[in-house]
Backbone as CSV, one residue per row, in Angstrom:
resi,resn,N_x,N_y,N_z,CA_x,CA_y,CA_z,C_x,C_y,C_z
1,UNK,24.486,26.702,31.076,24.001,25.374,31.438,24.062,25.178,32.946
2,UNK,25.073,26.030,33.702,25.504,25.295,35.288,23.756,25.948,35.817
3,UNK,23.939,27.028,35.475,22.622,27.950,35.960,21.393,27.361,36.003
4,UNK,20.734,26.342,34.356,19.924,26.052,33.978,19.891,24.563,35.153
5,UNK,21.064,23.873,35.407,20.856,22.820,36.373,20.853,23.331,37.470
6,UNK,21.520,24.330,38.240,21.252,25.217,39.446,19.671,25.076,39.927
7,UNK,18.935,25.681,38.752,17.666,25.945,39.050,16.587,25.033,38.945
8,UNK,17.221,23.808,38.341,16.729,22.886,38.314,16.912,22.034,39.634
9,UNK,17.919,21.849,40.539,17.924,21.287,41.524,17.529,22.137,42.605
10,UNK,17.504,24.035,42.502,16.624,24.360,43.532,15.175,23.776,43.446
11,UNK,14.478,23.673,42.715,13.043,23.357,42.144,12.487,21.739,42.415
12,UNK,13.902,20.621,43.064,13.457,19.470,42.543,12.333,19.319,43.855
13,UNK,11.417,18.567,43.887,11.001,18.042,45.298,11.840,17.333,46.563
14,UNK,11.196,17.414,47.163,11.702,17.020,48.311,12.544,15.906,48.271
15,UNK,13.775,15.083,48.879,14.549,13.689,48.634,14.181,13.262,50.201
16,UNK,13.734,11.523,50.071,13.843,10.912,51.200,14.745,9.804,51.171
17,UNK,15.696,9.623,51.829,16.527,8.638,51.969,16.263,7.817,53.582
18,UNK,16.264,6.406,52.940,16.087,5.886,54.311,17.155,5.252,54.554
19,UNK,18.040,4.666,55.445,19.580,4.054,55.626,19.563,2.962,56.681
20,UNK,19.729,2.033,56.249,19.347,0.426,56.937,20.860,-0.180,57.245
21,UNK,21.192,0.710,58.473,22.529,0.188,59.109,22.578,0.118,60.987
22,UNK,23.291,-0.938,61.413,23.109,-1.257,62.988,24.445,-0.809,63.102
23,UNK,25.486,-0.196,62.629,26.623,0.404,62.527,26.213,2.474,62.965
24,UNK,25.923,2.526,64.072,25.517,3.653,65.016,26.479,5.225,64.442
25,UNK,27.990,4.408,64.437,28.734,5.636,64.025,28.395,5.825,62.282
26,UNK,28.630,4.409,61.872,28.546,4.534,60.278,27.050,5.542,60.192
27,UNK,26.444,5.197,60.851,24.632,6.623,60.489,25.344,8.042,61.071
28,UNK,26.286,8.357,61.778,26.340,9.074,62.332,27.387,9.985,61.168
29,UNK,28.024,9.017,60.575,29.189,10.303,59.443,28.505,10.186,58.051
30,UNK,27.111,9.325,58.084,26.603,9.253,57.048,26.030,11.059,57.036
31,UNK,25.185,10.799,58.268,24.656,12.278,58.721,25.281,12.949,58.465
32,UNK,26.453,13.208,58.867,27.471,14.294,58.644,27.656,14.731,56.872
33,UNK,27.879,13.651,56.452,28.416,13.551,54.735,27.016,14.256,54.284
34,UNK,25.860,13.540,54.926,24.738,14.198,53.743,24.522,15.644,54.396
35,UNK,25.010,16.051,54.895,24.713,17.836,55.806,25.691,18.147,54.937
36,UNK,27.023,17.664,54.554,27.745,18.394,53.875,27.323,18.449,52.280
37,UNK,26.295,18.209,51.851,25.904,17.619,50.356,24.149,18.100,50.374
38,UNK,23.783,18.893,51.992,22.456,19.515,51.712,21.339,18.568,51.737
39,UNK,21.391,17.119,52.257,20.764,15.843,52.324,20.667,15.094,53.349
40,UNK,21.031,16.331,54.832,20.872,15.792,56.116,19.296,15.620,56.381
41,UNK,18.552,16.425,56.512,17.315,16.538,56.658,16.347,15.261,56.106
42,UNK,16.835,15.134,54.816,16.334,13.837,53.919,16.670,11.994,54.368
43,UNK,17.593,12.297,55.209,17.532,11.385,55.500,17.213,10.178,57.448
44,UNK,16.220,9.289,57.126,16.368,8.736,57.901,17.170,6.994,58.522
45,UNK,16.859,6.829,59.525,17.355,5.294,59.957,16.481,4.312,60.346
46,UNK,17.081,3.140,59.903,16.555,1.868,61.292,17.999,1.046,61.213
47,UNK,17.992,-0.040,61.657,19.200,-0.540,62.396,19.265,-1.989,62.174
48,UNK,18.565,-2.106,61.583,18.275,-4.068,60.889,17.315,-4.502,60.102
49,UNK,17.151,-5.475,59.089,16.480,-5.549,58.075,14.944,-5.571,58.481
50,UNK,14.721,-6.402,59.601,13.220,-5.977,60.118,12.791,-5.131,60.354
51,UNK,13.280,-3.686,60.544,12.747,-2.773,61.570,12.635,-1.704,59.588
52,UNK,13.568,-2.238,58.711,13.468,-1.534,57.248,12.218,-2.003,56.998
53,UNK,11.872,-3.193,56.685,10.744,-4.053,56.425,9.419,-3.552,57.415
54,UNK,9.686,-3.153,58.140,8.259,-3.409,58.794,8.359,-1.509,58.732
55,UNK,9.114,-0.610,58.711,8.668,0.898,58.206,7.817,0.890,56.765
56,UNK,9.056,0.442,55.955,8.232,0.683,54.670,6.939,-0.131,54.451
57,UNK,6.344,-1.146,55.388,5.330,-1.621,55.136,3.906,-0.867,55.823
58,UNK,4.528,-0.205,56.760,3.369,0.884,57.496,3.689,2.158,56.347
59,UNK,4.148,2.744,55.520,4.011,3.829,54.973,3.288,3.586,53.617
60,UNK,2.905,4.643,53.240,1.598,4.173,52.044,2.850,4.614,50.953
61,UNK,2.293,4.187,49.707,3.526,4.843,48.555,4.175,5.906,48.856
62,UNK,3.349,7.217,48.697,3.701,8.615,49.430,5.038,9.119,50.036
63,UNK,4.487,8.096,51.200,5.469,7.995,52.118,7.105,7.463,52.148
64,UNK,6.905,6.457,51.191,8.211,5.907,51.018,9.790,6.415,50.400
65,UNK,10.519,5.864,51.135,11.652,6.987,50.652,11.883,6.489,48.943
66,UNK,12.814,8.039,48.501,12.963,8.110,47.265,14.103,6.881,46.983
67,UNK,14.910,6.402,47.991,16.368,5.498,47.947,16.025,5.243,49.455
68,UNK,16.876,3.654,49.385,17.426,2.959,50.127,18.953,2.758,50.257
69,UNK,19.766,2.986,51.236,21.002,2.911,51.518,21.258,1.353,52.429
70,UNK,21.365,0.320,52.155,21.258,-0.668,52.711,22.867,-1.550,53.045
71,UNK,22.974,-1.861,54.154,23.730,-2.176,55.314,23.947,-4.047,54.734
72,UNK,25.077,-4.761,54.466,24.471,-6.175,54.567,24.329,-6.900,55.992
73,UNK,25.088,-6.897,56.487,25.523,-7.688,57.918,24.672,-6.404,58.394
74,UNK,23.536,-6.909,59.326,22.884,-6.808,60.204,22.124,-7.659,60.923
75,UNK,21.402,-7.686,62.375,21.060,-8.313,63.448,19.604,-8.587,62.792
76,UNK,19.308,-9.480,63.239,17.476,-10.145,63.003,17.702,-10.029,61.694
77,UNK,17.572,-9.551,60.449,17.521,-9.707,59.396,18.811,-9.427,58.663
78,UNK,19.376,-9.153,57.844,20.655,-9.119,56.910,20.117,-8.795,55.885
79,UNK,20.885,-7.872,55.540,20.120,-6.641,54.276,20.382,-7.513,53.130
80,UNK,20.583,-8.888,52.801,20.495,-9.393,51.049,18.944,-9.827,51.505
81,UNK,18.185,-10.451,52.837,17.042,-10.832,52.518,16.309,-10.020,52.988
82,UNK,16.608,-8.443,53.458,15.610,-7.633,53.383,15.611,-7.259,52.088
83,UNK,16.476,-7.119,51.201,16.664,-6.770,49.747,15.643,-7.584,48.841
84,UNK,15.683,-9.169,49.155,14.773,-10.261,48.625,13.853,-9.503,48.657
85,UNK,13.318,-9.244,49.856,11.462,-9.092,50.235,11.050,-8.078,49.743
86,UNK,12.181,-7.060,49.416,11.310,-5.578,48.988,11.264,-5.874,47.581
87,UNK,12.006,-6.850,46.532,12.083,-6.981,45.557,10.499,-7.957,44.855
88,UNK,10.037,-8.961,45.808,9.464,-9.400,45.641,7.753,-8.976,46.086
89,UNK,8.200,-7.965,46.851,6.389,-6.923,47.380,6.230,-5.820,46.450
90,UNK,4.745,-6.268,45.520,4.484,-5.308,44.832,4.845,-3.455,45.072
91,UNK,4.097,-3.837,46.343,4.491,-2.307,46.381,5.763,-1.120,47.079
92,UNK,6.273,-1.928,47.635,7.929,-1.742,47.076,9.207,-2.124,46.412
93,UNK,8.923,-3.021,45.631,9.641,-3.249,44.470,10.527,-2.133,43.879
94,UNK,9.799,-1.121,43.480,10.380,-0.239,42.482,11.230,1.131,43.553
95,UNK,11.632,0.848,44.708,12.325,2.129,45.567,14.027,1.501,45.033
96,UNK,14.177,2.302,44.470,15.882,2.115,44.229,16.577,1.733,45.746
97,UNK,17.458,0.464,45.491,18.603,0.310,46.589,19.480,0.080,46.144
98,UNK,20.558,1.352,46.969,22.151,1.050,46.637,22.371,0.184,47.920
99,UNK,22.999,-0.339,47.758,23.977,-1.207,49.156,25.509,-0.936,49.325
100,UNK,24.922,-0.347,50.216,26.667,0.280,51.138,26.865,-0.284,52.079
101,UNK,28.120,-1.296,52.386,28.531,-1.646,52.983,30.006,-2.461,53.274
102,UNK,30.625,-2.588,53.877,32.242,-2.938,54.716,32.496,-3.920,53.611
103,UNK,31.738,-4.780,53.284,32.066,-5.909,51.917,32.611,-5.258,50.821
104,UNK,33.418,-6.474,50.419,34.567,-6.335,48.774,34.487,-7.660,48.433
105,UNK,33.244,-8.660,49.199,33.274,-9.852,48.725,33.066,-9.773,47.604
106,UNK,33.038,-10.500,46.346,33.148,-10.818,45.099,31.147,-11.388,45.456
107,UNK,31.200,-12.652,46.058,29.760,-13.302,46.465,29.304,-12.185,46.799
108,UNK,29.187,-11.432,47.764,28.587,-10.185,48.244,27.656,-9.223,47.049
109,UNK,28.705,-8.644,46.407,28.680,-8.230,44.974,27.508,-8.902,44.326
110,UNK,27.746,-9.958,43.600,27.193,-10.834,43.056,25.629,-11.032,43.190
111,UNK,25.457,-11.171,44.731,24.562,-11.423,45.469,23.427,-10.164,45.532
112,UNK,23.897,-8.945,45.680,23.319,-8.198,45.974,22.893,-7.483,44.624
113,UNK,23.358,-7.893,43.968,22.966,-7.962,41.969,21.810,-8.321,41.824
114,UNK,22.550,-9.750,42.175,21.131,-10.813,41.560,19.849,-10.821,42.925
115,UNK,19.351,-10.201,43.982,18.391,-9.984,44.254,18.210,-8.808,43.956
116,UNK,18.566,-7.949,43.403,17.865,-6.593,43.038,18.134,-5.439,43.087
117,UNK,19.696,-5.422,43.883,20.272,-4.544,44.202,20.598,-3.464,42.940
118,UNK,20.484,-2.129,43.179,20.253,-1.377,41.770,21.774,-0.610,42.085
119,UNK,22.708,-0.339,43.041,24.313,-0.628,42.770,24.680,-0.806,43.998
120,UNK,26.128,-1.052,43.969,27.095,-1.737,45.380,28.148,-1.268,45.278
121,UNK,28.071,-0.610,46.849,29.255,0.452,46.840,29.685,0.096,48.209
122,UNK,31.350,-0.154,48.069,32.152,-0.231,49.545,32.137,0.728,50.152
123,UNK,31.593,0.645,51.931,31.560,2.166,52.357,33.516,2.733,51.987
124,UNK,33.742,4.073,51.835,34.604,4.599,52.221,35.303,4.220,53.460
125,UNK,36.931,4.314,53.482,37.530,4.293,54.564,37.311,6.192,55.658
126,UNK,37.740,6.864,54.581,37.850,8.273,54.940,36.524,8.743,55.031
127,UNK,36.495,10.109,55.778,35.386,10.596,55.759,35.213,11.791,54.589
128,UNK,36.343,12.489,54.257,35.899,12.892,52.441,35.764,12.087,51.590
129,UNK,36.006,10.955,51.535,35.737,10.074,50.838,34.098,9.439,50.968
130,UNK,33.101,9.520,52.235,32.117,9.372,52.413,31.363,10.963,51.971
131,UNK,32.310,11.877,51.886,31.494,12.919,51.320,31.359,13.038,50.181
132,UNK,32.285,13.083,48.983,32.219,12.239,47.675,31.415,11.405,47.421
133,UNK,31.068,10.183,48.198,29.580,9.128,47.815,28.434,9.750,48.092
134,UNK,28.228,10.525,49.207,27.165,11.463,48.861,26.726,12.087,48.173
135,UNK,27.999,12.630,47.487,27.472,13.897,46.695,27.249,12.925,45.500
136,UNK,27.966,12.352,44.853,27.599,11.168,44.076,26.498,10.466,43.763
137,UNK,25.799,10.120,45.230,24.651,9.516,45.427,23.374,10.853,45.060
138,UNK,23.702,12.131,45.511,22.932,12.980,45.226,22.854,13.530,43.750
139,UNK,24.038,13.374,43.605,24.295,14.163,41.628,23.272,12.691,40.575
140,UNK,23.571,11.510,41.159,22.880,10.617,40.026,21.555,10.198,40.638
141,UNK,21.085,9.850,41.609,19.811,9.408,41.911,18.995,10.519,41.976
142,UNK,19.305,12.016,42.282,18.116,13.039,42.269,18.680,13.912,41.468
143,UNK,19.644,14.121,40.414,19.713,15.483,39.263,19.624,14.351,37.830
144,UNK,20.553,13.136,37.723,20.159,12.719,36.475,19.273,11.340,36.348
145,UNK,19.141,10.505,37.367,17.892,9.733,37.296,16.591,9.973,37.280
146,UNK,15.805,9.951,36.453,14.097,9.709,36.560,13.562,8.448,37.552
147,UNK,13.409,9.269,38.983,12.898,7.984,39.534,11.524,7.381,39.195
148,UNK,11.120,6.236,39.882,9.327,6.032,39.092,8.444,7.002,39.910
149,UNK,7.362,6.675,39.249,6.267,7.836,39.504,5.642,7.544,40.817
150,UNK,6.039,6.439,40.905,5.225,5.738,42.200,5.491,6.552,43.369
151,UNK,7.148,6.998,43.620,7.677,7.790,44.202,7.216,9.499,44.424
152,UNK,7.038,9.508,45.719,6.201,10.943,45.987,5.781,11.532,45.121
């Protein structure tokens, strides 16, 4: 069986992750964590909910990443109402977002539920511990989730 999934994750397509944080170092051991998990390459940045919003609105389906890694506290926009807007635009609606971020609010939580958030995860203190959510993030969103078709 390890073999039969082996060859199944050499084979999968390509993963795009996009990561919507103004936290410079937090992108920077994110980088690190997904190089250690084979998911450096896959992933890119912006730095506040507008600059998320206005990428994925210049990219055609195609283009759009497979996941969103979303930041709450950020500048010009704040990732629960960039979360709103992608939930409510046809044509990104359906891009999975986890939300990672410094919050353990209970409201936070809650919040990022009930606009659409598809899970909510406290970043890690440690940095094996940010390598663990990677690999995590990689073992369930690209070996046992079926993402939609819409997706590359």
């Amino acid at each position: 069986i390890a073999m039969t999934l082996d060859n199944a994750a050499q084979q999968r397509r390509s993963i795009s992750i996009l990561m919507a944080d103004d936290a410079h170092d937090d992108c920077e051991l994110m980088q690190e964590a997904m190089a250690a998990n084979c998911l450096a390459d896959s992933l890119r940045f912006v730095h506040d909910g507008e600059a998320l919003l206005n990428q994925l609105r210049r990219e055609t389906p195609i283009e759009h990443p497979d996941l969103i890694l979303l930041d709450l506290n950020m500048p010009r926009m704040g990732g629960l109402d960039a979360l709103r807007q992608i939930r409510s635009d046809a044509k990104l609606k359906n891009i999975p977002v986890v939300v990672l971020t410094t919050s353990k609010a209970e409201e936070d939580i809650a919040s990022s539920y009930d606009f659409g958030g598809n899970s909510f995860i406290t970043k890690p203190s440690t940095f094996d511990s940010l390598v663990e959510v990677a690999r995590n993030l990689r073992s369930y969103w690209f070996d046992i989730v079926q993402l939609p078709p819409t997706q590359h």
